[in-house]
One Martini backbone bead per residue (centre of mass of N, CA, C, O) as a GRO file, in nm:
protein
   74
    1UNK     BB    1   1.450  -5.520   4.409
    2UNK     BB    2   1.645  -5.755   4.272
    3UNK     BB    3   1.943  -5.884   4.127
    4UNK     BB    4   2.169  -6.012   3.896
    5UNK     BB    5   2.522  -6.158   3.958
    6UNK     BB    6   2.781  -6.242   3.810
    7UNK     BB    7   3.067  -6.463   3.843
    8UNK     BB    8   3.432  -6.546   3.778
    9UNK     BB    9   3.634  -6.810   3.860
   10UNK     BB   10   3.861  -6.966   3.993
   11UNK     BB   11   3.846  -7.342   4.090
   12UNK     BB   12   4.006  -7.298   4.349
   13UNK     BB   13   3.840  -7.100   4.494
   14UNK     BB   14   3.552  -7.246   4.481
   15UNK     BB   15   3.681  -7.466   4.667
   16UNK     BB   16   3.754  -7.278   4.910
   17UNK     BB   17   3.445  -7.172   4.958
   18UNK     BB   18   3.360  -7.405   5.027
   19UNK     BB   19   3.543  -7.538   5.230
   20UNK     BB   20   3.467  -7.250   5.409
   21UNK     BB   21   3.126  -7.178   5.376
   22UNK     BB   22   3.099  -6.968   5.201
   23UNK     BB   23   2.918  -6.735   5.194
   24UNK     BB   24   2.857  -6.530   4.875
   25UNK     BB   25   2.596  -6.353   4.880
   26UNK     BB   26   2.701  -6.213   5.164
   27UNK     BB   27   2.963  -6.122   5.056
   28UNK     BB   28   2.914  -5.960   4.814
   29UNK     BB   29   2.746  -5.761   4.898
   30UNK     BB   30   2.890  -5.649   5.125
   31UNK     BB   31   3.144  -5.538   4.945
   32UNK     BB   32   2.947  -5.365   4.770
   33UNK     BB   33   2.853  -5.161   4.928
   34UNK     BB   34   3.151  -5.077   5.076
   35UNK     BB   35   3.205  -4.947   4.802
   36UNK     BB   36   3.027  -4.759   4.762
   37UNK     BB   37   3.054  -4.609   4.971
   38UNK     BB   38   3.349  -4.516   4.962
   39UNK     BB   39   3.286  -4.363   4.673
   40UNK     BB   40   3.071  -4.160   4.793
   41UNK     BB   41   3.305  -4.034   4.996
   42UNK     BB   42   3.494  -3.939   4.807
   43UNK     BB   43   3.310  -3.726   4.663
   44UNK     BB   44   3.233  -3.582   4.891
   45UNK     BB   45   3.494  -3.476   4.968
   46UNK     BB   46   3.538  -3.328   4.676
   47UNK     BB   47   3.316  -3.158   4.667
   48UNK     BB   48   3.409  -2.989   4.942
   49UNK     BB   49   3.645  -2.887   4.833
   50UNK     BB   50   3.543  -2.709   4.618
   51UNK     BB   51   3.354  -2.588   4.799
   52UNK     BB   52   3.614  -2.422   4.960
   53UNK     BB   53   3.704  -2.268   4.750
   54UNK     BB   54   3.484  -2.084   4.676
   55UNK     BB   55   3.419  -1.987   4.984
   56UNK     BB   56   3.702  -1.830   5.001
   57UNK     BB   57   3.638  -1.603   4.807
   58UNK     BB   58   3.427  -1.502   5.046
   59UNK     BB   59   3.358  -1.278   5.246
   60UNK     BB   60   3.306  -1.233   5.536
   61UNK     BB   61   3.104  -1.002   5.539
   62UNK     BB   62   2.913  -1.126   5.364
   63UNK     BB   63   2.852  -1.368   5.511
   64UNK     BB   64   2.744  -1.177   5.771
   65UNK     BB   65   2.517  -1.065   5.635
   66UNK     BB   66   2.355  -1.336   5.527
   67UNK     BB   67   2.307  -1.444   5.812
   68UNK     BB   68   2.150  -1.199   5.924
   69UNK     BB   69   1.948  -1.193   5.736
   70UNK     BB   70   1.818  -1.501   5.759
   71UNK     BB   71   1.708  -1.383   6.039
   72UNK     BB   72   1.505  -1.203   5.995
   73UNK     BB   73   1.294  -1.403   5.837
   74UNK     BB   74   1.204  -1.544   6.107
   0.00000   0.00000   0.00000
């Protein structure tokens, strides 16, 4: 299912919108999933980070013991 998006531009812009043919529809959406994207990219980078915080903390035999038990239930 699709909404609807309002937006409000200066009377100057609208004109060279026309002016140069561009779809509205299809760049806008294009620009905003384009913005989605990029912060949810961010996200994910910070997330990691933390992530990375937390796993450096953590002694590599402890690592190395939890890895080697997880294959024996296999």
């Amino acid at each position: 299912m699709s909404e609807i998006i309002t937006v409000r531009v200066e009377k100057l812009l609208k004109d060279k919108i026309r002016q140069h043919n561009i779809n509205i529809s299809e760049t806008v959406r294009i620009a905003l999933e384009d913005e989605v994207r990029r912060i949810e990219n961010s996200e994910l980078v910070n997330a990691i980070s933390a992530m990375k915080l937390v796993l450096e903390k953590i002694p590599d035999a402890e690592i190395m013991t939890t890895i080697h038990g997880s294959r024996d239930l296999r």
